[in-house]
C-alpha positions in Angstrom: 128.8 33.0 82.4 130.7 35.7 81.0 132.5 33.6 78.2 134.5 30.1 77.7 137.5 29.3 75.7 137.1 26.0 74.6 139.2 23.4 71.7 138.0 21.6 68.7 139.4 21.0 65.2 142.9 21.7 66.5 142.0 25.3 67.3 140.8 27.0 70.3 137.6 29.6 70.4 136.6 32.1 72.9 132.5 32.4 72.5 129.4 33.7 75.1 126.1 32.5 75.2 124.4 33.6 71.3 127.6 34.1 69.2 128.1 32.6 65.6 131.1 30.7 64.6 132.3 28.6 62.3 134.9 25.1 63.2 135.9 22.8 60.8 133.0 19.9 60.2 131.9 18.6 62.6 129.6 15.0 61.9 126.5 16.0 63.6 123.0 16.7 62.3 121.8 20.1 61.4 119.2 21.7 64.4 121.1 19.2 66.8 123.1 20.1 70.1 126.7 19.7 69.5 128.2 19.6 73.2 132.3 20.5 73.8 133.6 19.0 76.9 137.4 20.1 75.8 136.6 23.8 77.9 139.9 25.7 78.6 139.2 28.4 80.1 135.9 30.0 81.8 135.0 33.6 83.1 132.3 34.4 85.7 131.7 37.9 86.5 135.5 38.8 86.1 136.9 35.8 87.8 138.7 33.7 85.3 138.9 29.8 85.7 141.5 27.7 83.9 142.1 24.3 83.5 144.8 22.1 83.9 144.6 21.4 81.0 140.8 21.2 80.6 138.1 21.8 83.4 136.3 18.7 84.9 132.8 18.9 84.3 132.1 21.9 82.4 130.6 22.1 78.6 130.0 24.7 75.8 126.6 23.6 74.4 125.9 24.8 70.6 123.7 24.3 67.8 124.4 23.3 64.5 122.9 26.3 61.9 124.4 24.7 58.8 127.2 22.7 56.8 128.5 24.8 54.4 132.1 24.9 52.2 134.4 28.1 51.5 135.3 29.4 48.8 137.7 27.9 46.6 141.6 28.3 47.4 144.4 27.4 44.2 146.7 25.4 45.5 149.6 25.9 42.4 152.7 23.7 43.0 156.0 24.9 40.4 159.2 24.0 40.3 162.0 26.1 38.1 164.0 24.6 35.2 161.8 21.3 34.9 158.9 22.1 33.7 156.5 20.8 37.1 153.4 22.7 37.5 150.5 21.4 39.0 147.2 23.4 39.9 144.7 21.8 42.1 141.9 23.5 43.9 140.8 23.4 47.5 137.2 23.7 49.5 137.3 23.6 53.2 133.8 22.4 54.9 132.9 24.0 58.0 130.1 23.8 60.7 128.1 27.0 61.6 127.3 26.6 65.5 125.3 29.6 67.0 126.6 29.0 71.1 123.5 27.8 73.2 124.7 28.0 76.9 127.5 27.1 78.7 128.1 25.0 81.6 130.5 24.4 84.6 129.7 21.7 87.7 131.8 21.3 90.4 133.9 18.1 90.3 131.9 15.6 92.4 134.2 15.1 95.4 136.2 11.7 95.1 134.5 8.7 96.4 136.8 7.0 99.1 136.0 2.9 99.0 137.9 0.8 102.0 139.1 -2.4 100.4 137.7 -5.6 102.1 140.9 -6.1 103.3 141.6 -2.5 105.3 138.3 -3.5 106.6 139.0 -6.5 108.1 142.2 -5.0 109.4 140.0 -2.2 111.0 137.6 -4.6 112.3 140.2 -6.6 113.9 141.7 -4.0 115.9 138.6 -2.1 116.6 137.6 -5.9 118.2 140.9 -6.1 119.8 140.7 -2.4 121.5 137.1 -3.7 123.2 138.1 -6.7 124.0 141.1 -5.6 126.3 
């Protein structure tokens, strides 16, 4: 696999096999498998696959390096001519994922059942056309 475009947090990311990136947090364990089945998008030696909207079957597998925040961020809210100010800061946590493979099946094909009632319909006639 050449590379994957695939969605969490709200955003989407286009990683390979071995890149580092960071999503918003994410509630699994750190040296776990964090597995995204929301895959977009997948190239394969130049031939691009998209989904419509996600493809069936297919997973970006990563693992979780670390849970770590940002740096701070002032929010500072002011109005003129009435004296409102209000300062509050703002840490974001995020998820480091170092990308471990990633993976496309084939859809199985759909399983076609006959209902007991198109059976006995089939049955009938097939019995019918012997009989005759």
């Amino acid at each position: 696999m050449d590379y994957a475009v695939f969605k969490t947090g709200g955003k989407q990311y286009r990683v390979k096999p071995g890149d580092t990136l960071d999503v918003e947090k994410l509630t699994v364990a750190v040296d776990s498998i964090a597995e995204f089945g929301e895959v977009l998008a997948i190239s394969n030696d130049g031939e691009v696959t998209f989904g419509s909207p996600t493809i069936e079957g297919a997973r970006v597998l990563a693992r979780v390096d670390s849970h770590y925040k940002d740096k701070k961020l002032m929010v500072f809210k002011y109005k003129s001519k009435t004296r409102y100010r209000r300062k509050k800061g703002h840490r974001q946590i995020y998820t480091r994922l170092v990308i471990q493979d990633i993976q496309s099946e084939p859809p199985a094909p759909p399983r076609r059942r006959r209902t007991r009632a198109r059976a006995a319909v089939a049955e009938e006639e097939g019995s019918a056309e012997n009989g005759s």
